[in-house]
C-alpha positions in Angstrom: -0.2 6.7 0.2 3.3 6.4 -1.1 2.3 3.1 -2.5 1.2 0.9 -5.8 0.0 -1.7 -3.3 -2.4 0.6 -1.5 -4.6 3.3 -2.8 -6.5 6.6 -1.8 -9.7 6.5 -4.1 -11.9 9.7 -4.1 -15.7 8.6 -2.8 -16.8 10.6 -6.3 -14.9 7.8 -8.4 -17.1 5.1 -7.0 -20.6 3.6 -7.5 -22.8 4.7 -4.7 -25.0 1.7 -5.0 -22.1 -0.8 -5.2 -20.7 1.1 -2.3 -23.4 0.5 -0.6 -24.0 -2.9 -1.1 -20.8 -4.0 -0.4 -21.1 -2.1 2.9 -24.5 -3.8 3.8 -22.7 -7.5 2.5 -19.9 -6.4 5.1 -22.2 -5.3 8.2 -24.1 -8.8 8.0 -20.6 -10.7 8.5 -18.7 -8.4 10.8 -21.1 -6.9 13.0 -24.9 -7.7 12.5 -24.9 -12.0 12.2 -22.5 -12.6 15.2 -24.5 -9.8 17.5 -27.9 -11.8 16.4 -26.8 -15.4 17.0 -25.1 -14.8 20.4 -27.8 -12.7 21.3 -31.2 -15.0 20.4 -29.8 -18.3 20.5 -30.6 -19.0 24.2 -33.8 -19.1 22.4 -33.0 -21.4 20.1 -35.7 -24.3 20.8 -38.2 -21.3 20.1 -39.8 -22.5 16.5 -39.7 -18.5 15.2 -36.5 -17.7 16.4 -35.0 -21.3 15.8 -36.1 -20.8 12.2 -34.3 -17.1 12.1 -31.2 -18.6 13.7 -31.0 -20.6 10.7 -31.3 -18.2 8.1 -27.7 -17.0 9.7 -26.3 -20.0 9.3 -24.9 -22.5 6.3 -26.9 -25.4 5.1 -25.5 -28.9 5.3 -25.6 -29.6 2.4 -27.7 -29.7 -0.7 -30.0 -26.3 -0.4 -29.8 -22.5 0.0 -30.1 -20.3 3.2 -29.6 -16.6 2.6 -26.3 -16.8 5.2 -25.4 -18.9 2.0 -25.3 -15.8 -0.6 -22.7 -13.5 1.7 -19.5 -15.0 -0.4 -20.4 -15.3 -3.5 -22.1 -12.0 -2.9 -18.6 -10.5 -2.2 -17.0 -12.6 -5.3 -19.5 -10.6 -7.6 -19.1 -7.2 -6.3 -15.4 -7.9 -7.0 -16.3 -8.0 -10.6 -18.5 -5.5 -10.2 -16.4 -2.7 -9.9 -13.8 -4.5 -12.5 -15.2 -2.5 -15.4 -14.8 0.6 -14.0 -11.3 0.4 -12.8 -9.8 -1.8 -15.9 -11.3 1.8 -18.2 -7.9 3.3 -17.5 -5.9 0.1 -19.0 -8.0 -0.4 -22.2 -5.5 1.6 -24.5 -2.4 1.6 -22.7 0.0 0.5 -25.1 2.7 -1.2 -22.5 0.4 -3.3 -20.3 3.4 -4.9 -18.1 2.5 -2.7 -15.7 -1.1 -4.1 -15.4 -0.1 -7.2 -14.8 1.9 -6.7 -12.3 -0.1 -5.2 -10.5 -2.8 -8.0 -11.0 -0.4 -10.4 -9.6 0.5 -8.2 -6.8 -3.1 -8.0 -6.1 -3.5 -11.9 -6.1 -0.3 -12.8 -4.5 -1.4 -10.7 -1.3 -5.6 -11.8 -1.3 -4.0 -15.1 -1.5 -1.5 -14.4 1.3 -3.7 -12.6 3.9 -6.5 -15.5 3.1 -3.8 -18.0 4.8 -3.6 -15.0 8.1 -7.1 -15.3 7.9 -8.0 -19.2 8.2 -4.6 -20.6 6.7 -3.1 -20.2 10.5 -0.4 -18.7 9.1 0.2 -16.6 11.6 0.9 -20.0 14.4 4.0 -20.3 12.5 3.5 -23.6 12.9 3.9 -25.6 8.8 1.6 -28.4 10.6 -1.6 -26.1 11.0 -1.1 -24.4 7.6 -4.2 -24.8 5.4 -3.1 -23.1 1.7 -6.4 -22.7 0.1 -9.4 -21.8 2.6 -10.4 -18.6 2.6 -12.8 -16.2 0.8 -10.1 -14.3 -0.2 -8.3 -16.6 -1.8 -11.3 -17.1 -4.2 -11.5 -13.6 -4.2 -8.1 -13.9 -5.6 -8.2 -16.8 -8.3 -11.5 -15.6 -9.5 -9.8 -11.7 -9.6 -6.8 -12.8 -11.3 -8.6 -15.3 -14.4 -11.5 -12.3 -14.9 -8.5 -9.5 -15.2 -7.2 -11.4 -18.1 -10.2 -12.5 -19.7 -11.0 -8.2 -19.5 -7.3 -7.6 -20.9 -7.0 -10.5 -23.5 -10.7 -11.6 -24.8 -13.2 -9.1 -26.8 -16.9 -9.1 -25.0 -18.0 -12.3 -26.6 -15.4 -14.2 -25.7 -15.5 -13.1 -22.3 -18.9 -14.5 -22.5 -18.2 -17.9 -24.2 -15.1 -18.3 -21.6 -17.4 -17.7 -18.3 -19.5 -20.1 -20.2 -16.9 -22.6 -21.1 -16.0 -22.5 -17.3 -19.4 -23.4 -16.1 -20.0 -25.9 -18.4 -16.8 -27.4 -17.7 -17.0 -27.5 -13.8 -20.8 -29.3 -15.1 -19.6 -32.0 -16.9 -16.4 -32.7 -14.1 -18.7 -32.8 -10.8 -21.2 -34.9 -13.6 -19.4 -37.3 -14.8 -16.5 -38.0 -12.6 -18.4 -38.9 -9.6 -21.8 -38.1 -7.7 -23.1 -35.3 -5.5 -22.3 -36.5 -2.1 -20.5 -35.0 0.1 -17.4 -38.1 -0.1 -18.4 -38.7 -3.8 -17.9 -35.7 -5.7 -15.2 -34.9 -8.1 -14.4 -31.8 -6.4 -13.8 -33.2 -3.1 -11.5 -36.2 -4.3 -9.1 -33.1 -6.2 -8.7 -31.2 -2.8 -7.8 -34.1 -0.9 -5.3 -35.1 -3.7 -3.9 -32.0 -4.6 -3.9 -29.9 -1.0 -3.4 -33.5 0.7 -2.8 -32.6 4.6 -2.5 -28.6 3.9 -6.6 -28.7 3.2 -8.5 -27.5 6.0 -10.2 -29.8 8.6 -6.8 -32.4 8.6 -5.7 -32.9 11.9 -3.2 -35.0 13.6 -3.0 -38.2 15.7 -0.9 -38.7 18.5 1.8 -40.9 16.2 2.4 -37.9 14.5 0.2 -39.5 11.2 -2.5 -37.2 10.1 -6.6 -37.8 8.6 -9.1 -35.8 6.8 -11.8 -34.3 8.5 -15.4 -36.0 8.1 -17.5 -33.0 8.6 -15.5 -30.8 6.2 -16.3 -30.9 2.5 -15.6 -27.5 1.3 -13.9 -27.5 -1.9 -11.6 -24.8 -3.5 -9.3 -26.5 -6.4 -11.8 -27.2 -9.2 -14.1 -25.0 -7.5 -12.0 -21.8 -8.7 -13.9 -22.4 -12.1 -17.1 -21.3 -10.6 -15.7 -19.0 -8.3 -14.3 -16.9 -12.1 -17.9 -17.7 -13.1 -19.2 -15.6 -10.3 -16.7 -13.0 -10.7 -17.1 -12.8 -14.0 -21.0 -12.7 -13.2 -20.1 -9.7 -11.7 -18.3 -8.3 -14.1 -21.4 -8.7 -16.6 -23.5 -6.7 -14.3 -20.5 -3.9 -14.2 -20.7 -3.8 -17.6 -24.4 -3.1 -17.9 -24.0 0.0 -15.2 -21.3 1.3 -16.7 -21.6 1.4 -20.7 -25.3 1.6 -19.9 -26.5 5.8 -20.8 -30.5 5.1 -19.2 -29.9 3.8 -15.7 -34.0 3.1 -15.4 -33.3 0.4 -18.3 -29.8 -0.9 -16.6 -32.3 -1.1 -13.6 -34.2 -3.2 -15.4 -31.2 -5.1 -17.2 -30.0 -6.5 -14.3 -33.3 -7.5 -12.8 -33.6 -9.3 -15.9 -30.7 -10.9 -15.6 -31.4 -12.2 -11.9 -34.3 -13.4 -13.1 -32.9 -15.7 -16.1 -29.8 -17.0 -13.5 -32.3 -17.9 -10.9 -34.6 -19.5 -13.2 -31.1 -21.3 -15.2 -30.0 -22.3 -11.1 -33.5 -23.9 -10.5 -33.7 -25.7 -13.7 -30.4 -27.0 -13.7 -30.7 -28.0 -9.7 -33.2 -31.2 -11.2 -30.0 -32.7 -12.5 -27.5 -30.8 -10.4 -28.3 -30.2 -6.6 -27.5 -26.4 -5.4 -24.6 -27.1 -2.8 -22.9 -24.2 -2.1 -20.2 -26.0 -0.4 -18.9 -27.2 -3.2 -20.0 -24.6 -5.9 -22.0 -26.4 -8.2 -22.9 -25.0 -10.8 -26.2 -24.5 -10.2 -25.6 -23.0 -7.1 -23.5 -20.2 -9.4 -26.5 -19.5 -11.3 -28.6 -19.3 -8.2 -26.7 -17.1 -6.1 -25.1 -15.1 -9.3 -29.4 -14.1 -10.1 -29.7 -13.2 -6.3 -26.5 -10.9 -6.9 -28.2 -9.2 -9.9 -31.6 -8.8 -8.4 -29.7 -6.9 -5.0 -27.7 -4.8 -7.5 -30.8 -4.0 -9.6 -32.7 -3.0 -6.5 -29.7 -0.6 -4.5 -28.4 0.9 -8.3 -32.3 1.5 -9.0 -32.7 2.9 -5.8 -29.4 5.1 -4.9 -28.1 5.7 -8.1 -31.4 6.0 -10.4 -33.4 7.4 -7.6 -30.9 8.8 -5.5 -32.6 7.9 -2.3 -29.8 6.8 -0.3 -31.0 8.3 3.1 -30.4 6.0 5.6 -28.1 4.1 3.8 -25.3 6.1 3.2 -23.6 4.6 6.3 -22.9 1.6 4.8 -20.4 3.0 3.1 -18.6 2.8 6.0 -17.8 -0.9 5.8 -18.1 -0.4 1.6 -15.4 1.7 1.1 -12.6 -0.1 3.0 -14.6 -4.1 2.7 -10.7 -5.6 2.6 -9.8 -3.5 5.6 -13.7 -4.5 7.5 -13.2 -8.1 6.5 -9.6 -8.6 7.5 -9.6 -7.3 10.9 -13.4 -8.6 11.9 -12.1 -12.6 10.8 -8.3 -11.8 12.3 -7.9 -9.4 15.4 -10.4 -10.1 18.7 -11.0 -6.9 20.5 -12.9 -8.5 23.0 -10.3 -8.1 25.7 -10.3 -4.0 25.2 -14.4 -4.4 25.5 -13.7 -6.9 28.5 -11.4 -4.5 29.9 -14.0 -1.6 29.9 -16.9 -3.2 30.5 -16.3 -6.0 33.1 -18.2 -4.2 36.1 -21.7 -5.1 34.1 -20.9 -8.5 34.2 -22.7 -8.8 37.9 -25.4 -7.0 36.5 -25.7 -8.6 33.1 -25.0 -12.0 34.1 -25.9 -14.3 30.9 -26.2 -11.4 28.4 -22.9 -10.1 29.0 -21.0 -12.1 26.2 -23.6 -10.5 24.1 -22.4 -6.9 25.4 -18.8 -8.1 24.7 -19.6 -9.6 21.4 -21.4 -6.5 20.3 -19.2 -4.2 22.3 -16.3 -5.7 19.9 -18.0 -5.3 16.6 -18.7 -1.7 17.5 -14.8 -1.4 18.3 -14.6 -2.2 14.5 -16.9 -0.3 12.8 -15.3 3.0 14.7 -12.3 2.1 13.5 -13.6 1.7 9.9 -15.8 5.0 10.3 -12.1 7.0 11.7 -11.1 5.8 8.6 -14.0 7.0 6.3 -14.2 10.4 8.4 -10.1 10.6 7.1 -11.0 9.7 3.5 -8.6 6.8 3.9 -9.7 4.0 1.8 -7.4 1.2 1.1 -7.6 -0.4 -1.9 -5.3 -3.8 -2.5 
């Protein structure tokens, strides 16, 4: 495309599986969970679908709800594919290049995280929140996992991710509790981002307050967002040096396994939040990551049954582009533009049409853009 910022990448170059994956992790946030919840939550009081509803939605705190696996999800496929596009850098002599184009990378996750849910497009320096989005911990946890690739052999990369975990631990342990107003975490977000953290908002004299209800925390949570990452880029590793992909099948099931297990045990002393990514809750999620990759690079890429999947790759193969436009642009008014004569007809059920009418807006853009082989790689 003319561009070091933007890429064309070749559908042969890619993992199928991760592909995939990334496309089904992509449908459940921009099309399939906001369809679901405006469509069954009249219903809501309903014990079945009331406990559905939920499973689409985050926990309050302490606890996991599969809604809850959808970043970090996205933060491990991230590393995932790391392995296979840092193979072209591994014995380039003059690296400046790399880097640059690493911090090119971060700079503009970091920047279109603000457009996002950093209101940077109000203009307005009161609403700006600089550190709130999942791409902006797509971003941090990018840019420390490209130089641990660059600068550390493979057991250092270990004993770093390690380090990080352990050191994230022993803050959020002994620095303060696990409550929501008492953890070390919180107290270095309100200190450091002060009233650029989201959920401040203003009083009439112009003074400003934090939030009670929000306790999401991204400063000292950029540890475990690299751990995740980094989790990722374990599991790329596997796939790619990996010559039986039966036994990388069974590697990363193996994996899941142990990180679950390590999240649960570890959850006796330290609570799985995922609001604050504890460091249980990296385990946790990072052995849910494994055991989906296990199952779709078992199935597609081992097995190569991919009917009925294939898709996904829709949404997969251009997740920045899918992601960006279903959290920033509302095409709600083209759908009410079309549509508005079934609103006497529909009556409650037509936001539903509009919400899903929206979504589907989206996905043809995203499938124009797959037809066209345009896949735009930050």
């Amino acid at each position: 495309m003319g561009s070091n910022i933007f890429a064309v990448q070749k559908p042969s170059e890619r993992l199928a599986s991760l592909d995939i994956l990334r496309g089904f992790d992509l449908f459940m946030l921009v099309f399939f969970q906001p369809v679901f919840v405006n469509l069954f939550n009249r219903w809501a009081e309903n014990p079945v679908v009331g406990f559905l509803l939920r499973q689409f939605e985050h926990g309050d705190w302490i606890g996991f709800r599969p809604w809850d696996l959808v970043m970090p999800l996205f933060l491990f496929m991230v590393g995932t594919a790391m392995p296979f596009s840092f193979e072209k850098y591994k014995n380039d002599p003059n690296k400046s290049h790399i880097y640059k184009k690493i911090f090119r990378r971060f700079i503009i996750l970091f920047i279109l995280g603000m457009v996002v849910q950093g209101n940077l497009l109000g203009l307005d320096p009161k609403q700006f929140r600089l550190y709130s989005n999942t791409l902006q911990s797509i971003a941090v946890g990018y840019l420390v996992s490209a130089l641990f690739l660059l600068k550390l052999s493979n057991k250092n990369q270990f004993i770093a991710t390690a380090g990080l975990l352990a050191g994230y631990w022993a803050l959020l342990s002994f620095f303060g509790d696990f409550t929501p107003d008492g953890n070390f975490a919180e107290k270095v977000d309100k200190l450091v981002l002060g009233r650029f953290r989201d959920g401040v908002y203003f009083l009439e004299d112009g003074s400003w307050a934090f939030a009670e209800n929000y306790h999401y925390t991204w400063i000292l949570s950029s540890m475990t967002f690299t751990v995740t990452v980094m989790l990722g880029v374990f599991a790329g590793k596997i796939m790619k040096n990996g010559t039986d992909k039966k036994k990388n099948s069974l590697y990363l099931l193996i994996w899941g396994v142990v990180l679950i297990a390590g999240g649960l045990l570890l959850s006796l002393q330290t609570p799985i939040i995922k609001k604050i990514w504890s460091s249980s809750m990296t385990l946790y999620a990072g052995g849910w990551s494994f055991l989906l990759m296990a199952f779709f690079y078992y199935l597609v890429d081992y097995k190569k049954k991919s009917t009925g999947l294939n898709w996904l790759k829709i949404y997969g193969m251009n997740s920045m582009v899918a992601y960006t436009l279903g959290m920033v642009i509302s095409f709600r008014s083209i759908a009410n533009s079309l549509l508005y004569g079934l609103k006497q007809y529909a009556g409650d059920f037509f936001p539903v049409i509009i919400t899903f009418a929206n979504f589907l807006i989206l996905f043809f853009i995203l499938k124009i853009m797959f037809k066209a082989r345009i896949f735009i790689k930050i």
